[in-house]
PQR file with spaces between the fields and no chain letter, atoms N, CA, C, O and H, PARSE charges and radii, in Angstrom:
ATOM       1  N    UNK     1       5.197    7.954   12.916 -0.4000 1.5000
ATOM       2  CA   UNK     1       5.464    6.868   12.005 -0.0000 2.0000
ATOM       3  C    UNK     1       6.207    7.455   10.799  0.5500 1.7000
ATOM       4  O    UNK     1       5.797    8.403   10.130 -0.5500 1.4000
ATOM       5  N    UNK     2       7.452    6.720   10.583 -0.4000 1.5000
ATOM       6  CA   UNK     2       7.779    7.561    8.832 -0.0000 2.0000
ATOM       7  C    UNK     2       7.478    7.387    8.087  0.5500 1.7000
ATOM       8  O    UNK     2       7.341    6.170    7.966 -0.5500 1.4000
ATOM       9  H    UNK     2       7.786    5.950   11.127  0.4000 1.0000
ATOM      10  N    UNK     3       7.076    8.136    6.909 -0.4000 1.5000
ATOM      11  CA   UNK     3       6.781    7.602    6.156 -0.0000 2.0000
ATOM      12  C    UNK     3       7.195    6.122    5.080  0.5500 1.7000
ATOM      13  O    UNK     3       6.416    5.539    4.325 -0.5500 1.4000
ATOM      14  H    UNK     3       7.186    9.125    7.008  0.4000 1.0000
ATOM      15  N    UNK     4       8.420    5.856    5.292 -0.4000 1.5000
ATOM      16  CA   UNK     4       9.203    4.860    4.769 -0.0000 2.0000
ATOM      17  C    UNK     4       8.781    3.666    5.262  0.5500 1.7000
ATOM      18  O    UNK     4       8.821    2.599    4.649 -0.5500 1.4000
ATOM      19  H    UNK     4       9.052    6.330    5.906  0.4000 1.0000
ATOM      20  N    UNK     5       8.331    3.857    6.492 -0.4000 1.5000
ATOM      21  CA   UNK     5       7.385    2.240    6.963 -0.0000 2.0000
ATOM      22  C    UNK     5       6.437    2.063    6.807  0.5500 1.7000
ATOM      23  O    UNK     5       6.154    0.876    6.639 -0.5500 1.4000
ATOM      24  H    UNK     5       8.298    4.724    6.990  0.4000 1.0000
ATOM      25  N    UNK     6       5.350    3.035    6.752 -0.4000 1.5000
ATOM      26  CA   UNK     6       3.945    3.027    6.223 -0.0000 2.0000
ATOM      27  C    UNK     6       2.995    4.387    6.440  0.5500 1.7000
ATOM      28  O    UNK     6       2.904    4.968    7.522 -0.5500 1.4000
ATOM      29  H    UNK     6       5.580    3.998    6.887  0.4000 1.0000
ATOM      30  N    UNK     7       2.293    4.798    5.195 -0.4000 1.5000
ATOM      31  CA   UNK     7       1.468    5.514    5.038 -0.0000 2.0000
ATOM      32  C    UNK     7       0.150    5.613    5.890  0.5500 1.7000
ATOM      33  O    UNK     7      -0.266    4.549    6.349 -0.5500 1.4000
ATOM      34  H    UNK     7       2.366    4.326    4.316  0.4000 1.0000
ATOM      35  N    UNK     8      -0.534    6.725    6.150 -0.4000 1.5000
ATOM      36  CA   UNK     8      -1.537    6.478    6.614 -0.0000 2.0000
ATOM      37  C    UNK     8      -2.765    6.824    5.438  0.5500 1.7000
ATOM      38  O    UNK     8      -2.775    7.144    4.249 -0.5500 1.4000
ATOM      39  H    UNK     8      -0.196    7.589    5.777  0.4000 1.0000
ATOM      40  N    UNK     9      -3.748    6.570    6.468 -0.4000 1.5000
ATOM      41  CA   UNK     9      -5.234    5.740    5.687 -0.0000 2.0000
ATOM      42  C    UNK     9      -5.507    6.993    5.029  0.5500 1.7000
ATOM      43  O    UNK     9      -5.188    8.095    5.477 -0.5500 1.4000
ATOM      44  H    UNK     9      -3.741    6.309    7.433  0.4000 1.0000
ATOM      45  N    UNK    10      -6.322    6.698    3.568 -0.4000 1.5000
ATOM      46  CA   UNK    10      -6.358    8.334    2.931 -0.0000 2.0000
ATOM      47  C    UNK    10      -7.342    8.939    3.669  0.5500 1.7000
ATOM      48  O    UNK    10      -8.018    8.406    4.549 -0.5500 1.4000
ATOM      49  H    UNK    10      -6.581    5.803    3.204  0.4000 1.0000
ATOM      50  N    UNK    11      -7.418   10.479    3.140 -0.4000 1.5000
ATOM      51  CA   UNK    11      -8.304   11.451    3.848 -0.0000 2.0000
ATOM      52  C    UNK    11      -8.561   11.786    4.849  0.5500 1.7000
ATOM      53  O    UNK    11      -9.426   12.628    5.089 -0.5500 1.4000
ATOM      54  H    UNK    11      -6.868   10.912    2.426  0.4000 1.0000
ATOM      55  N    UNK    12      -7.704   11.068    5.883 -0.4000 1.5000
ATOM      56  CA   UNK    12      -7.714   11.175    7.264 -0.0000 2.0000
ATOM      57  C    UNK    12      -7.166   12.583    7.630  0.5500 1.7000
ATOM      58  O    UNK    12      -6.109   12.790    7.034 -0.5500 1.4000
ATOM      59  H    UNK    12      -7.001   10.384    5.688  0.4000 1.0000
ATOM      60  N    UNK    13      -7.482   13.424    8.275 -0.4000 1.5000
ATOM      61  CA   UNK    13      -6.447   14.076    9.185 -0.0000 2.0000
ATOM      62  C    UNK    13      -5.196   14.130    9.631  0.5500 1.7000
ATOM      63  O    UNK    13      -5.496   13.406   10.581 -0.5500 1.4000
ATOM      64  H    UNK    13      -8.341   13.256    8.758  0.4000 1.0000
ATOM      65  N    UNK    14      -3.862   14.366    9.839 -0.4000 1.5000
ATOM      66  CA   UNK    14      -3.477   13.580   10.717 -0.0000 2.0000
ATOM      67  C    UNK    14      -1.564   14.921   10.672  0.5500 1.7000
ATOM      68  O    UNK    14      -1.005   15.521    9.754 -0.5500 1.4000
ATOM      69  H    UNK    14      -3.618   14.954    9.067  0.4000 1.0000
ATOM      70  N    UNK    15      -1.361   14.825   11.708 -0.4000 1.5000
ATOM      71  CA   UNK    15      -0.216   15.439   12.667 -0.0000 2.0000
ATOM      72  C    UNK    15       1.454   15.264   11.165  0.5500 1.7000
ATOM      73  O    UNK    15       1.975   14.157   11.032 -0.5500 1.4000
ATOM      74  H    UNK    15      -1.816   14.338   12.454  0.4000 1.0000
ATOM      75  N    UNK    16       1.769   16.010   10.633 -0.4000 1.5000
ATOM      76  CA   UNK    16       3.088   15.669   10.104 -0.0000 2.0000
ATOM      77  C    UNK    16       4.316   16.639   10.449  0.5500 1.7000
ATOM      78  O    UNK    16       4.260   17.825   10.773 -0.5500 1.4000
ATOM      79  H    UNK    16       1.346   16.910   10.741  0.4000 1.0000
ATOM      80  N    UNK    17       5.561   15.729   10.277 -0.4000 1.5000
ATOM      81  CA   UNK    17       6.669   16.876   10.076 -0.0000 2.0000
ATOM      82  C    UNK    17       7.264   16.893    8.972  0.5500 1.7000
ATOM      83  O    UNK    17       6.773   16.457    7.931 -0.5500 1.4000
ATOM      84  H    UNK    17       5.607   14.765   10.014  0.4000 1.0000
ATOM      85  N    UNK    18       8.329   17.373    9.072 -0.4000 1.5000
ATOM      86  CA   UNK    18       9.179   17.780    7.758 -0.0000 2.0000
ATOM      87  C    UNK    18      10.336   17.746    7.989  0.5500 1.7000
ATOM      88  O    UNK    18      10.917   18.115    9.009 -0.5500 1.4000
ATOM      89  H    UNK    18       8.729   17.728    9.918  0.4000 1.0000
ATOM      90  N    UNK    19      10.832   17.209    6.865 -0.4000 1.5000
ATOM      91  CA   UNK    19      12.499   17.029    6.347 -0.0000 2.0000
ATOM      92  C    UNK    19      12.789   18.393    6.839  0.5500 1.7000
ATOM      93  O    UNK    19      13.089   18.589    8.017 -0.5500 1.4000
ATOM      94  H    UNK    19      10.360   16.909    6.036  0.4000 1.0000
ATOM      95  N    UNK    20      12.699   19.416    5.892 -0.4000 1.5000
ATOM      96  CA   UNK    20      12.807   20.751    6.122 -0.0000 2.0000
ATOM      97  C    UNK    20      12.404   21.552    6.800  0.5500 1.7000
ATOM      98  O    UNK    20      12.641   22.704    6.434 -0.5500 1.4000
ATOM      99  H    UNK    20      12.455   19.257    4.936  0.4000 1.0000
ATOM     100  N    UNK    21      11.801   21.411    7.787 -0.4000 1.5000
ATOM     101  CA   UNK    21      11.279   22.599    8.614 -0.0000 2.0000
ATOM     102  C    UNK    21      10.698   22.166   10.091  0.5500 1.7000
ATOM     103  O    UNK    21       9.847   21.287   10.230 -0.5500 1.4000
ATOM     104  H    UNK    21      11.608   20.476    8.084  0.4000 1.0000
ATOM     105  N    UNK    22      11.119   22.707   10.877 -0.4000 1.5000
ATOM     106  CA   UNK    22      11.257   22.627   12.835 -0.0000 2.0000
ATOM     107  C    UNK    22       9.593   22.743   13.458  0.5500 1.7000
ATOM     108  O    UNK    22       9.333   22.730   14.662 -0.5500 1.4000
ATOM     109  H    UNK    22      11.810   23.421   10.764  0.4000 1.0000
ATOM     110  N    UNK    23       8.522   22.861   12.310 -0.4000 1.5000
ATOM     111  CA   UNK    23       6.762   22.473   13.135 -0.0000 2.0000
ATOM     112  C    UNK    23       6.645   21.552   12.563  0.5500 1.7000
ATOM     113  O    UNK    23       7.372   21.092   11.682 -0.5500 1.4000
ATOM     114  H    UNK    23       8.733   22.872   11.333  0.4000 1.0000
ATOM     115  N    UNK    24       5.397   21.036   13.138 -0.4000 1.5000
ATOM     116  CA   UNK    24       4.587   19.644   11.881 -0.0000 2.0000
ATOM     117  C    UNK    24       3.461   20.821   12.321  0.5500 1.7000
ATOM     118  O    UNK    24       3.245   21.588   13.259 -0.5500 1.4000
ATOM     119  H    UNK    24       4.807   21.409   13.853  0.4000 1.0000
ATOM     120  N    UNK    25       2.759   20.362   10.713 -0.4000 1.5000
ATOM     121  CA   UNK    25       1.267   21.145   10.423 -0.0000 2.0000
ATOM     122  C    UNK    25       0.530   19.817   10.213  0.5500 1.7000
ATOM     123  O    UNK    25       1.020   18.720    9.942 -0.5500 1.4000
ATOM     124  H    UNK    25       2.935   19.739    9.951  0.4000 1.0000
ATOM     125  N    UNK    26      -1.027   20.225   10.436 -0.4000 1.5000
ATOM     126  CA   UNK    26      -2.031   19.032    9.784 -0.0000 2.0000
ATOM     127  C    UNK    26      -2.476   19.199    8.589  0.5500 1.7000
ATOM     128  O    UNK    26      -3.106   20.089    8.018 -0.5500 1.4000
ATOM     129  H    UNK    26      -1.425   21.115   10.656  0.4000 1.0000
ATOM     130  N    UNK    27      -2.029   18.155    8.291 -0.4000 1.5000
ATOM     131  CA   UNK    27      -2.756   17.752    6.681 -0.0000 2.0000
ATOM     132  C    UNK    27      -2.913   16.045    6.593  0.5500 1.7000
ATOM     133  O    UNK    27      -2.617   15.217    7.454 -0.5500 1.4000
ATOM     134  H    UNK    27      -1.517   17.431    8.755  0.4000 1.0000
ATOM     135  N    UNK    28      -3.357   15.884    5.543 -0.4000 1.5000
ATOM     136  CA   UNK    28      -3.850   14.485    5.207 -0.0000 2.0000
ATOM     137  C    UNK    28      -3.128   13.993    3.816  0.5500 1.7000
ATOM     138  O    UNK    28      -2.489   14.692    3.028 -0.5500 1.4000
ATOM     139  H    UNK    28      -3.598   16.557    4.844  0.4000 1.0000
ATOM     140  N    UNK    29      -3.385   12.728    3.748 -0.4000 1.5000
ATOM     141  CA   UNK    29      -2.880   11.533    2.679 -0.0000 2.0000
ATOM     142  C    UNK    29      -3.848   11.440    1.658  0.5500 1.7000
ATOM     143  O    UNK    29      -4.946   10.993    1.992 -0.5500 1.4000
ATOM     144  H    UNK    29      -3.904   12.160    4.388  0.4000 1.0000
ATOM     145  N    UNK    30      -3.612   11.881    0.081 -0.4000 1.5000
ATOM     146  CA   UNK    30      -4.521   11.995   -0.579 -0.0000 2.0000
ATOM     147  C    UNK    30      -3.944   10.895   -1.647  0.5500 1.7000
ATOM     148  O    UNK    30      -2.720   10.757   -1.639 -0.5500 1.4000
ATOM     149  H    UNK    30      -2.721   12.244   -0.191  0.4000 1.0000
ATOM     150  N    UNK    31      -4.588   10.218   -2.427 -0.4000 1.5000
ATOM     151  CA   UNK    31      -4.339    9.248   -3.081 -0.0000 2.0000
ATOM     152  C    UNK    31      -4.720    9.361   -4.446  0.5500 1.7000
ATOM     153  O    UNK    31      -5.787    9.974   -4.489 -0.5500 1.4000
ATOM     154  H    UNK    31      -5.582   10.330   -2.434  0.4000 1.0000
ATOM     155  N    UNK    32      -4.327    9.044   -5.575 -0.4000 1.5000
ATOM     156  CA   UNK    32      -4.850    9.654   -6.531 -0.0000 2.0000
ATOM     157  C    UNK    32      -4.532    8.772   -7.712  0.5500 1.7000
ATOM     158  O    UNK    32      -3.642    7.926   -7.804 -0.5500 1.4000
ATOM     159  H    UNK    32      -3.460    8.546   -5.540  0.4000 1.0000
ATOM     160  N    UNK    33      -5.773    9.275   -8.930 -0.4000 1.5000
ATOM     161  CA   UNK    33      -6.002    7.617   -9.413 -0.0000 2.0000
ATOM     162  C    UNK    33      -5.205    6.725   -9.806  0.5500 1.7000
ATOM     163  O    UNK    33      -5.646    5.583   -9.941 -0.5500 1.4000
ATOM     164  H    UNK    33      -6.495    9.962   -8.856  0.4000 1.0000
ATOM     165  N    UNK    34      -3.938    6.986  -10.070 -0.4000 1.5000
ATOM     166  CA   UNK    34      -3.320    5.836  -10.516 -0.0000 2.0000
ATOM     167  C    UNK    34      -2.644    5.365   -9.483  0.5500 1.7000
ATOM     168  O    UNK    34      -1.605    4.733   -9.673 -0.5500 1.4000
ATOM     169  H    UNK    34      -3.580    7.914   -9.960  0.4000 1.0000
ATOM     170  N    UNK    35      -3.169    5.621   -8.125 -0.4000 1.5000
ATOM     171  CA   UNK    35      -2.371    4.691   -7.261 -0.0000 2.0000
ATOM     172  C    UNK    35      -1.632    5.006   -5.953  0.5500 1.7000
ATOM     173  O    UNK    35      -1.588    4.587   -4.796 -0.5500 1.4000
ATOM     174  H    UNK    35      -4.013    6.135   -7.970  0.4000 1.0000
ATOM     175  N    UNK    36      -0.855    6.329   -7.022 -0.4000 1.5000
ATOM     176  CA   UNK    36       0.257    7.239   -6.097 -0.0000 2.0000
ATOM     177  C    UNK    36      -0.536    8.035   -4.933  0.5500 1.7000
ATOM     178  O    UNK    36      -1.693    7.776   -4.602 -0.5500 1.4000
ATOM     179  H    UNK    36      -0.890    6.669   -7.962  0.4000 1.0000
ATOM     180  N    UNK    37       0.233    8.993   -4.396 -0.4000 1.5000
ATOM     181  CA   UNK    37      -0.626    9.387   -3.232 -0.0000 2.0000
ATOM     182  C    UNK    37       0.373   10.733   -3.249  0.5500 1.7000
ATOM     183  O    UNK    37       1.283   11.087   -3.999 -0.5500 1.4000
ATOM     184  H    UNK    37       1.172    9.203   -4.665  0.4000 1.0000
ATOM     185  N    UNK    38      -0.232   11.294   -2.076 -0.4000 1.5000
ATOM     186  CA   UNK    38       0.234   13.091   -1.779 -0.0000 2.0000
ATOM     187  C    UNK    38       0.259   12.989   -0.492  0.5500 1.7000
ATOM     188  O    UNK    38       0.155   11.944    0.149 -0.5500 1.4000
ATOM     189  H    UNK    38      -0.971   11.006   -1.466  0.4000 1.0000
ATOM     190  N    UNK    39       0.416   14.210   -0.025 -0.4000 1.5000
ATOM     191  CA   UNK    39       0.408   14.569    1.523 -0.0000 2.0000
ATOM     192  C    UNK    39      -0.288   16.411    1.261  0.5500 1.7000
ATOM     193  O    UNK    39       0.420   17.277    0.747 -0.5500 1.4000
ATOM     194  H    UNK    39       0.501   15.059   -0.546  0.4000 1.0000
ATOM     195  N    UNK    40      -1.687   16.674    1.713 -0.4000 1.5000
ATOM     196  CA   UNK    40      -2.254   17.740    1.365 -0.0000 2.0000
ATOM     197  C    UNK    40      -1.762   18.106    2.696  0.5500 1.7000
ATOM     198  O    UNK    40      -1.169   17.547    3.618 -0.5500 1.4000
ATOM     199  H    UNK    40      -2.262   15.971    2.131  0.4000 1.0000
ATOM     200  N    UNK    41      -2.593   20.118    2.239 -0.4000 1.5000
ATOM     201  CA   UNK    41      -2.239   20.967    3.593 -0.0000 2.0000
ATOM     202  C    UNK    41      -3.999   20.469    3.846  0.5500 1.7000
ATOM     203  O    UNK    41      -4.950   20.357    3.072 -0.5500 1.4000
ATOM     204  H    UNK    41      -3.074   20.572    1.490  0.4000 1.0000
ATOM     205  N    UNK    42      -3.859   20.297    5.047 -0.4000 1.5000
ATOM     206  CA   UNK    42      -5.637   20.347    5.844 -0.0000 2.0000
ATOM     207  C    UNK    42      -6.732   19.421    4.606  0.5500 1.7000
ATOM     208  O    UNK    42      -6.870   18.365    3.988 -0.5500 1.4000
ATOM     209  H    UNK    42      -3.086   20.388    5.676  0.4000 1.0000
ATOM     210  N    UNK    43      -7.207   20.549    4.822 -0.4000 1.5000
ATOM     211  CA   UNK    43      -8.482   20.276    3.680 -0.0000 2.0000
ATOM     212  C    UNK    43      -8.380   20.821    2.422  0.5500 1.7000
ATOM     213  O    UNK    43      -9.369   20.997    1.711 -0.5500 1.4000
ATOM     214  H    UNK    43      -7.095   21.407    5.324  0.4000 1.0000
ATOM     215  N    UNK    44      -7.023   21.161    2.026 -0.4000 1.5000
ATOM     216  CA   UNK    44      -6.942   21.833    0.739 -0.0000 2.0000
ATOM     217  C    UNK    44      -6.638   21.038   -0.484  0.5500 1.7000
ATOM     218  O    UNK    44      -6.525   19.831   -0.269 -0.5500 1.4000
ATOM     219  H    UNK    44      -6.219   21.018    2.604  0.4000 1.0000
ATOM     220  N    UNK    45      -6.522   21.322   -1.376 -0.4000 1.5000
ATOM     221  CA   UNK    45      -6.163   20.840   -2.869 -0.0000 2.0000
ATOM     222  C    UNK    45      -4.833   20.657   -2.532  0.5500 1.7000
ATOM     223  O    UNK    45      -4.509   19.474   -2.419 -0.5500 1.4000
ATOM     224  H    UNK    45      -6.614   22.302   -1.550  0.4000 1.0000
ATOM     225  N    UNK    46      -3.714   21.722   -2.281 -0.4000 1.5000
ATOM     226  CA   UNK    46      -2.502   22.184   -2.334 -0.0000 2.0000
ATOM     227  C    UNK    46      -1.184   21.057   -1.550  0.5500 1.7000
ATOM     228  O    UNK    46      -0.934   20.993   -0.346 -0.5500 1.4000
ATOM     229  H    UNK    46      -3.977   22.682   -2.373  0.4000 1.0000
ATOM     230  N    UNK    47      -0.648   20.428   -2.445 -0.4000 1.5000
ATOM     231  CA   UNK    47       0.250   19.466   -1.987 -0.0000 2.0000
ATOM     232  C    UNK    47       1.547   20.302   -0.950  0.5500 1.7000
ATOM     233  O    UNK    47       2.133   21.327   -1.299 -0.5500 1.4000
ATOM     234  H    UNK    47      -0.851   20.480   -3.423  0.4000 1.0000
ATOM     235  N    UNK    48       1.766   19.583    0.315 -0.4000 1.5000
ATOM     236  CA   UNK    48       2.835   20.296    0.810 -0.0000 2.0000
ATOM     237  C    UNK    48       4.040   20.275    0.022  0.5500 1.7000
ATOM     238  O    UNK    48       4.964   20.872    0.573 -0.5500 1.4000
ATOM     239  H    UNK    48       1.290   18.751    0.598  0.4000 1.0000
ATOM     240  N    UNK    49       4.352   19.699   -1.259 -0.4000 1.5000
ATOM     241  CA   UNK    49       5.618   19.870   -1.777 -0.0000 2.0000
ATOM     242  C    UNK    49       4.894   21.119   -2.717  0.5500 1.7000
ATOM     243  O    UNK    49       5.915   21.743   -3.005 -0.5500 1.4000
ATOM     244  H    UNK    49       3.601   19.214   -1.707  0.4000 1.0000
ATOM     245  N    UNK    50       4.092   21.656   -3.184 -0.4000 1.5000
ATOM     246  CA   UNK    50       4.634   22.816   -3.758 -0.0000 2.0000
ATOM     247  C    UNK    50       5.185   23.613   -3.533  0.5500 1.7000
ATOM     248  O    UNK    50       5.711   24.424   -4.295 -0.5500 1.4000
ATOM     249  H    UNK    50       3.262   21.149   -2.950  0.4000 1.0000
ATOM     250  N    UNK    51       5.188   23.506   -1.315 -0.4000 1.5000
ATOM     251  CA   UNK    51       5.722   24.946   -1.045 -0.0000 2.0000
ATOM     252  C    UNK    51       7.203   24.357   -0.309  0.5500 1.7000
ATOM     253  O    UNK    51       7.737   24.678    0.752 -0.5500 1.4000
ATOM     254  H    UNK    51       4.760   22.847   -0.697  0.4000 1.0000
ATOM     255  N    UNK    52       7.507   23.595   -1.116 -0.4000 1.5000
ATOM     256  CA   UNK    52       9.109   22.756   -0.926 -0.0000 2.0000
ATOM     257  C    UNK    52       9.385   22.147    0.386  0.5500 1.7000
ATOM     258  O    UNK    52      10.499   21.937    0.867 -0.5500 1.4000
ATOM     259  H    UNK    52       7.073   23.334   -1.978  0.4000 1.0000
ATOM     260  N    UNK    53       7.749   21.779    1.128 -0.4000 1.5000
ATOM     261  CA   UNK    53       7.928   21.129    2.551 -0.0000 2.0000
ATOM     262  C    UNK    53       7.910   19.442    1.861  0.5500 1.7000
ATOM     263  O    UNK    53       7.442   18.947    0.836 -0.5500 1.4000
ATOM     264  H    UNK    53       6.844   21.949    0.737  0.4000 1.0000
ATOM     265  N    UNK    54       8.701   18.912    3.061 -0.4000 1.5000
ATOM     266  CA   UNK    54       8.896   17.335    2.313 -0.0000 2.0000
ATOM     267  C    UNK    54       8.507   16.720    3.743  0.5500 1.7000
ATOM     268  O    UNK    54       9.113   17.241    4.680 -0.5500 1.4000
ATOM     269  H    UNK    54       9.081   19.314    3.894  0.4000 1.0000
ATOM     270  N    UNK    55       7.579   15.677    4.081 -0.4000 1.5000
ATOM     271  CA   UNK    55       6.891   15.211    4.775 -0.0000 2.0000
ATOM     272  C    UNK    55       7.839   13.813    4.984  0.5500 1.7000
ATOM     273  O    UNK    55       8.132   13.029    4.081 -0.5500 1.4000
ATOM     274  H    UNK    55       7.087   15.254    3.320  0.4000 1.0000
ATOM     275  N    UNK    56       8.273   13.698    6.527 -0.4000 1.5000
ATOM     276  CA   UNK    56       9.028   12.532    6.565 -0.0000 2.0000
ATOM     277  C    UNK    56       8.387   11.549    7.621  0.5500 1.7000
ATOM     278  O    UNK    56       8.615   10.345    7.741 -0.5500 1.4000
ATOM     279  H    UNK    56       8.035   14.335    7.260  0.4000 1.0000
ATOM     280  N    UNK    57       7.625   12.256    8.279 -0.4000 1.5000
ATOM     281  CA   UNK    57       6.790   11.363    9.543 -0.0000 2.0000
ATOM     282  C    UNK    57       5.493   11.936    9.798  0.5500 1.7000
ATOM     283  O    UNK    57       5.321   13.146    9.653 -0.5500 1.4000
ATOM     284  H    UNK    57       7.440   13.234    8.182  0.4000 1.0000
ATOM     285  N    UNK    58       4.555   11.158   10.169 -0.4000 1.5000
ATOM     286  CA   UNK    58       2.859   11.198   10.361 -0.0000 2.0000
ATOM     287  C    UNK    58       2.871   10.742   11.716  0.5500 1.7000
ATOM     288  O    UNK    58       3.839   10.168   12.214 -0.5500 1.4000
ATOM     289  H    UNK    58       4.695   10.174   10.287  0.4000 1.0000
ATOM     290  N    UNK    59       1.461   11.071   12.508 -0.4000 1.5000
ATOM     291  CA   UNK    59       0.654   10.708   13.575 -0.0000 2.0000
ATOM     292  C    UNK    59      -0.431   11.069   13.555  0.5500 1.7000
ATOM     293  O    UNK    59      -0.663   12.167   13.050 -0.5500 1.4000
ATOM     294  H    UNK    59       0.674   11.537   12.104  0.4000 1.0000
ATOM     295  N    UNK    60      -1.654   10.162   14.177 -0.4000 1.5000
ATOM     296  CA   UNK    60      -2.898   10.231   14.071 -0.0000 2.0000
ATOM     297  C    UNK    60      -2.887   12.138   15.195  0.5500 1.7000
ATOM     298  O    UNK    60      -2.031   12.706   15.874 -0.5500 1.4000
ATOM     299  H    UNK    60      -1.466    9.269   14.587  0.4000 1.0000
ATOM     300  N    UNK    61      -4.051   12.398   14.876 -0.4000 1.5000
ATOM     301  CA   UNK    61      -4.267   13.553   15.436 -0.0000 2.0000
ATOM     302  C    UNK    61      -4.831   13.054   17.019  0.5500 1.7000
ATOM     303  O    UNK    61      -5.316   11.930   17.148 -0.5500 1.4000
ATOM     304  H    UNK    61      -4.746   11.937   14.325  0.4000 1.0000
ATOM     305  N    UNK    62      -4.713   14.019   18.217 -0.4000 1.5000
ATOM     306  CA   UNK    62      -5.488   13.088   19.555 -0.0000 2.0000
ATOM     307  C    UNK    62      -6.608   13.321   19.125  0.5500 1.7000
ATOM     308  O    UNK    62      -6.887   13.960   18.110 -0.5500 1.4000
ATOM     309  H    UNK    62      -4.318   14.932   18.112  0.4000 1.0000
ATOM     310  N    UNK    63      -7.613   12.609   20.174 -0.4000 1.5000
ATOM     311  CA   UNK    63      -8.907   12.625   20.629 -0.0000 2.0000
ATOM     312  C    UNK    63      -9.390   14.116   20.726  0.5500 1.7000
ATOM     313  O    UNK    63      -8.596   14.884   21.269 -0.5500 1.4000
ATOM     314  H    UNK    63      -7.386   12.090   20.999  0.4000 1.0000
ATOM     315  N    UNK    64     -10.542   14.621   20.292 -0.4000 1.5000
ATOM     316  CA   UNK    64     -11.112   15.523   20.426 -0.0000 2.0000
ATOM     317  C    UNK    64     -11.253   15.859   22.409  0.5500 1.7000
ATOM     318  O    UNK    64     -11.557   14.855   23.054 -0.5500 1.4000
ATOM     319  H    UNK    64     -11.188   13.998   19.850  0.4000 1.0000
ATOM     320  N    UNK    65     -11.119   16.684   22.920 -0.4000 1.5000
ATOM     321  CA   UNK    65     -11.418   16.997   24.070 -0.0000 2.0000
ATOM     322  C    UNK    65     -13.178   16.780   24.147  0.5500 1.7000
ATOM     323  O    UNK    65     -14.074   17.406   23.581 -0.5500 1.4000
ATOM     324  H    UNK    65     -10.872   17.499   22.396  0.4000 1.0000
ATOM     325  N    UNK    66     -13.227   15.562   25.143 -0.4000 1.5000
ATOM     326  CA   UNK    66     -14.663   15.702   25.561 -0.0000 2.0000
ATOM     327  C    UNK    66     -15.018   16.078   27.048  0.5500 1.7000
ATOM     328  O    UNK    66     -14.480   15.143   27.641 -0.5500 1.4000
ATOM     329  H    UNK    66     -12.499   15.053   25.603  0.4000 1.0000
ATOM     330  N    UNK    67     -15.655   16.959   28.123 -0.4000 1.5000
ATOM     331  CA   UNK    67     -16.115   17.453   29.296 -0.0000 2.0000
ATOM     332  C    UNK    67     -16.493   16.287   29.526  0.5500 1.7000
ATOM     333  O    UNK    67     -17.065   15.758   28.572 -0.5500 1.4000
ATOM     334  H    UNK    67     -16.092   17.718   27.641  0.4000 1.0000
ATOM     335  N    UNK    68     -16.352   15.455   30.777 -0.4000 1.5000
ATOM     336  CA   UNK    68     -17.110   14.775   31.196 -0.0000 2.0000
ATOM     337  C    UNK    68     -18.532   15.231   32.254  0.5500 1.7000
ATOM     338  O    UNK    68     -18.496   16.012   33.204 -0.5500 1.4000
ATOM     339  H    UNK    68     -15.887   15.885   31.551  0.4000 1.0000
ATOM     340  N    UNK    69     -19.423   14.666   31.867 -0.4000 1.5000
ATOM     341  CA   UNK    69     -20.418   14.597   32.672 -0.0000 2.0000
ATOM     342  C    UNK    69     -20.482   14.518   34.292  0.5500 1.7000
ATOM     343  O    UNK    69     -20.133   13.350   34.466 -0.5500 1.4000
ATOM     344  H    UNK    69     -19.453   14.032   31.095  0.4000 1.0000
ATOM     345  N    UNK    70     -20.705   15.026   35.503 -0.4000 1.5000
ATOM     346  CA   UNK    70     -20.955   14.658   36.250 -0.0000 2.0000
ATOM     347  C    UNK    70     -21.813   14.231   37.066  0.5500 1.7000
ATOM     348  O    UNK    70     -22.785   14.981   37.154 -0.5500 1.4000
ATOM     349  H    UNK    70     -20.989   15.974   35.362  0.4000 1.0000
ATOM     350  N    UNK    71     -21.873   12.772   38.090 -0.4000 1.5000
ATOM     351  CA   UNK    71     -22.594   12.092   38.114 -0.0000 2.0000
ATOM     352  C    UNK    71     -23.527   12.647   39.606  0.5500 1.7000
ATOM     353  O    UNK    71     -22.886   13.095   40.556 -0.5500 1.4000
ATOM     354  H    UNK    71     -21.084   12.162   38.018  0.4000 1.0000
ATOM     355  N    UNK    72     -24.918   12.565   39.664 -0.4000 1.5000
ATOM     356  CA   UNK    72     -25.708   13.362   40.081 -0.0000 2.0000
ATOM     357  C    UNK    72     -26.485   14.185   39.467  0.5500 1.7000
ATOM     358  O    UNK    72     -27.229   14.927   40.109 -0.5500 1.4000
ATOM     359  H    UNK    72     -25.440   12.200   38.892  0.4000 1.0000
């Protein structure tokens, strides 16, 4: 999703790329009080623009891998 069409939900997790640079890393949508919002690394304080990455598209992260059970 780009960001230009819509943000995702804060504090979530979630899959991004970059204007500038050929991986997407995970980080999340942090929002802050007056309104505006960020794009953190992971679980950190640290906005990806300090380190001059510019975030142009998001995706939810997949499903955790679950083993299924077998029956018997």
């Amino acid at each position: 999703m780009l960001v230009t069409e819509r943000l995702p939900e804060p504090d979530k997790l979630i899959l991004v790329s970059f204007k500038n640079c050929s991986f997407p890393m995970i980080g999340r949508y942090k929002v802050d009080g007056d309104g505006g919002g960020t794009f953190r690394i992971g679980d950190e304080d640290e906005s990806f623009i300090e380190y001059d990455l510019y975030v142009n598209a998001w995706m939810p992260l997949p499903e955790c891998y679950k083993e299924e059970k077998e029956n018997g």
